[in-house]
C-alpha positions as CSV (number, residue, x, y, z in Angstrom):
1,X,29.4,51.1,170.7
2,X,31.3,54.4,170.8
3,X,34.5,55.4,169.0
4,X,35.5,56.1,172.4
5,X,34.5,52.3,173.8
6,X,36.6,51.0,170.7
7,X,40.0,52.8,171.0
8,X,39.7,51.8,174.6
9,X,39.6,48.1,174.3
10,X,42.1,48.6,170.9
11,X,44.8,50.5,173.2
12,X,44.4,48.6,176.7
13,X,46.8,49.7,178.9
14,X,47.7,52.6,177.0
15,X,44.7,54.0,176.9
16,X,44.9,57.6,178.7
17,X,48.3,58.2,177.6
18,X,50.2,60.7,175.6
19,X,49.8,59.8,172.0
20,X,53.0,59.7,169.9
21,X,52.5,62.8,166.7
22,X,54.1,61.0,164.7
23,X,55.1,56.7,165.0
24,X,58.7,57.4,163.8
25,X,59.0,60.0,166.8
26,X,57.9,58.3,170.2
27,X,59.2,61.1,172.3
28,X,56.9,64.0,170.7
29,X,53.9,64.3,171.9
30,X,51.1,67.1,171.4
31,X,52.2,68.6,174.7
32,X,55.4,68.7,173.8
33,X,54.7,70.4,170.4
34,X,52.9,73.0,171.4
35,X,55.2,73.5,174.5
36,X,58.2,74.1,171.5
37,X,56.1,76.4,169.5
38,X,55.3,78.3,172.9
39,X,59.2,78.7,173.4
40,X,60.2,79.9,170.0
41,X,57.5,82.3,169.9
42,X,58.3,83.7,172.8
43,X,62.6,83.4,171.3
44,X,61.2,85.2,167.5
45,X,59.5,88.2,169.5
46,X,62.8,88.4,171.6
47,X,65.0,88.4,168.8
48,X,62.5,91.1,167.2
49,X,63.1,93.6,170.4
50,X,66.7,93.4,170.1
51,X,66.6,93.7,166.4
52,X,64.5,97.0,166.8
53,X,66.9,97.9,170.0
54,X,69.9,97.6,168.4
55,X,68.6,99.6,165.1
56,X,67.3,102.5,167.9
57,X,71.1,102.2,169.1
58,X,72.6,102.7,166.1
59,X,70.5,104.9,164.4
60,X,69.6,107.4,166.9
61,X,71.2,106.7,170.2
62,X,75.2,106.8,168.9
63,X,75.1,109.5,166.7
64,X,73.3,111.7,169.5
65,X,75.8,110.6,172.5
66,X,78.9,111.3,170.1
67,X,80.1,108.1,169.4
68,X,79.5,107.8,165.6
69,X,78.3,110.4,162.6
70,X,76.1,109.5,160.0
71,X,77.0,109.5,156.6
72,X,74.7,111.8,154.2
């Protein structure tokens, strides 16, 4: 008999459904994981533009418009 066979007639009813990562965390599941990594990669590359917009800003854009000088 197959693994597959086995864990089906071990799990019963739950057989099919979204497996737990970890038993102290019911609510996590491997869809929800990899839904959360999605997100903050997505949040760390938009914290990265700003970063790199807001350096731009201050090192280039202000001092050319007038609204600060750069000290030597």
């Amino acid at each position: 008999m197959g693994d597959s066979k086995r864990r089906k007639q071990a799990l019963g009813e739950d057989y099919g459904k979204p497996e737990p990562l970890f038993s102290w965390l019911p609510f996590l599941t491997k869809q929800k994981s990899s839904q959360f990594v999605q997100i903050t990669t997505v949040g760390a590359w938009v914290g990265i533009a700003l970063i790199a917009g807001a350096w731009i800003t201050i090192r280039f854009i202000g001092p050319a418009v007038g609204w600060w000088d750069l000290q030597d």
